[in-house]
N, C-alpha and C positions, 0 to 999 in steps of 0.2 A: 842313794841307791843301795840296794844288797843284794844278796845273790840267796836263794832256796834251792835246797840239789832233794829229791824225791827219789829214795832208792826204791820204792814200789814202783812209781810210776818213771824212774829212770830217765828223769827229766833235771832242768836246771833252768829256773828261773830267776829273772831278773825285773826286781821289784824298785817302784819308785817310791817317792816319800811316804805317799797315803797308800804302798801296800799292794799299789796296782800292779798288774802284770804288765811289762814295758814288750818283753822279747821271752819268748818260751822255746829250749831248743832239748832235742833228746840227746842222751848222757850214755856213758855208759861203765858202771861201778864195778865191785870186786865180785869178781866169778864166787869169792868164797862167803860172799856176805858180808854183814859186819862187824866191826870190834876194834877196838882202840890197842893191845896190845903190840909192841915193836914183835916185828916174825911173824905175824899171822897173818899178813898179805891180804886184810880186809880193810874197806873204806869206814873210818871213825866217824863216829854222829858227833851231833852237838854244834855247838856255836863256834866259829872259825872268823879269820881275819884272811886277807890276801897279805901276806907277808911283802912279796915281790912278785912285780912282772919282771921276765925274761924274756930277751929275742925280740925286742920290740922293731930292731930294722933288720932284721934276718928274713932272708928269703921264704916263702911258702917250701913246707915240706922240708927244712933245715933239720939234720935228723942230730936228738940229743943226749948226752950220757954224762950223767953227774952233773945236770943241769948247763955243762960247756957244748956248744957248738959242733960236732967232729971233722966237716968238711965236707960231710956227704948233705946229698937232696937226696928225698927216698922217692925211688920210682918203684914200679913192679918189677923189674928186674931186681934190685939191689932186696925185694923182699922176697922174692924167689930165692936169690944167692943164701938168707939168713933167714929160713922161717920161723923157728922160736925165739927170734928176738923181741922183746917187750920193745917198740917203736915211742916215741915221745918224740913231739913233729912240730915245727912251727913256732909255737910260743910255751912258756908255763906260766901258771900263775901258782906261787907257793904257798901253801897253805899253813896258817898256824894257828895249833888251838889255844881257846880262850878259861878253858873249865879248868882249873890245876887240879891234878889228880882223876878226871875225867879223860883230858885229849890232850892236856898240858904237862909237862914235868915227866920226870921217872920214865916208865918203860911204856906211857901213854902216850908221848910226846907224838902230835901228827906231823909238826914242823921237823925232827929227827929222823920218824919215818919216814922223810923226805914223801910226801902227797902233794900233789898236783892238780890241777884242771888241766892239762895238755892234751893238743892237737896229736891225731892218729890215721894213720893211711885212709883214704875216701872209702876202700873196699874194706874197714871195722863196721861191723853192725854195732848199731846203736839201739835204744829201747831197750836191750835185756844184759845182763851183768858180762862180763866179759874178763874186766880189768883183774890187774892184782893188786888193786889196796886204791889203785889214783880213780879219777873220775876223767874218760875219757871225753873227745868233743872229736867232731869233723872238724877238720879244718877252716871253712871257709865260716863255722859255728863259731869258733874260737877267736877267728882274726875280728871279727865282729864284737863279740863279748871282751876281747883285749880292748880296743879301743874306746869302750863304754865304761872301761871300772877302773879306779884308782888304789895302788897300795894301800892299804887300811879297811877296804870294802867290806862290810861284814857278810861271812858265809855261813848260813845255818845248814846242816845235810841232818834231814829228820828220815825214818824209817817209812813214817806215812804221809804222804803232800797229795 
């Protein structure tokens, strides 16, 4: 299996051997476009790897920072209480690029940039850009797609899909 993320069409699918589409769910990438430099808060293209799953027995809505756990569930409340908080919810899967000098190494690095596939409050719109740099997922999108893919999983994120 692999993963294809489509920032036109703001999707992320999940391809089997021959290429076929297994599971197709909407995504939702970096408000600012894209780019591989560290600081520029956009989703990197190119050929990727799942580094690590995180949160694999952590509750639905287990809200996270610097990929640790904090103790909170995120409800509507606690996102009323923080509303420019950037939310990472549920699981990550960490991404690490494969091109050195493209999304690997130096100040390209997507795995440094710390980039994700992470779970985000039910009420994120998905379909149009949103994020800052990660590839966002609904939740119950994500616990789905967690239990499907294994560390090593190759992720391509092309411009056009």
């Amino acid at each position: 299996m692999r993963i294809r993320i489509g920032i036109e069409s703001q999707t992320l699918r999940l391809l089997g051997k021959d290429c076929e589409v297994l599971r197709e769910y909407p995504v939702s990438t970096s408000k600012n476009g894209v780019g591989e430099k560290m600081g520029s808060f956009m989703t990197p293209r190119g050929r990727h790897v799942i580094r690590a799953k995180i949160g694999a027995d952590m509750p639905v809505n287990t809200v996270f920072v610097k990929r640790r756990p904090t103790g909170e569930i995120y409800s509507t409340e606690l996102g009323e209480r923080f509303p420019g908080r950037d939310w990472i919810l549920s699981r990550i899967l960490w991404l690490s690029g494969k091109e050195p000098g493209f999304n690997r190494h130096g100040d390209v690095d997507t795995m440094r940039r710390y980039i994700y596939i992470h779970g985000s409050p039910d009420s994120a719109e998905m379909g149009k850009p949103g994020s800052i740099g990660c590839i966002r997922m609904h939740n119950a999108d994500l616990l789905d797609l967690f239990e499907r893919v294994d560390a090593g999983t190759e992720v391509e994120i092309l411009e056009f899909v």
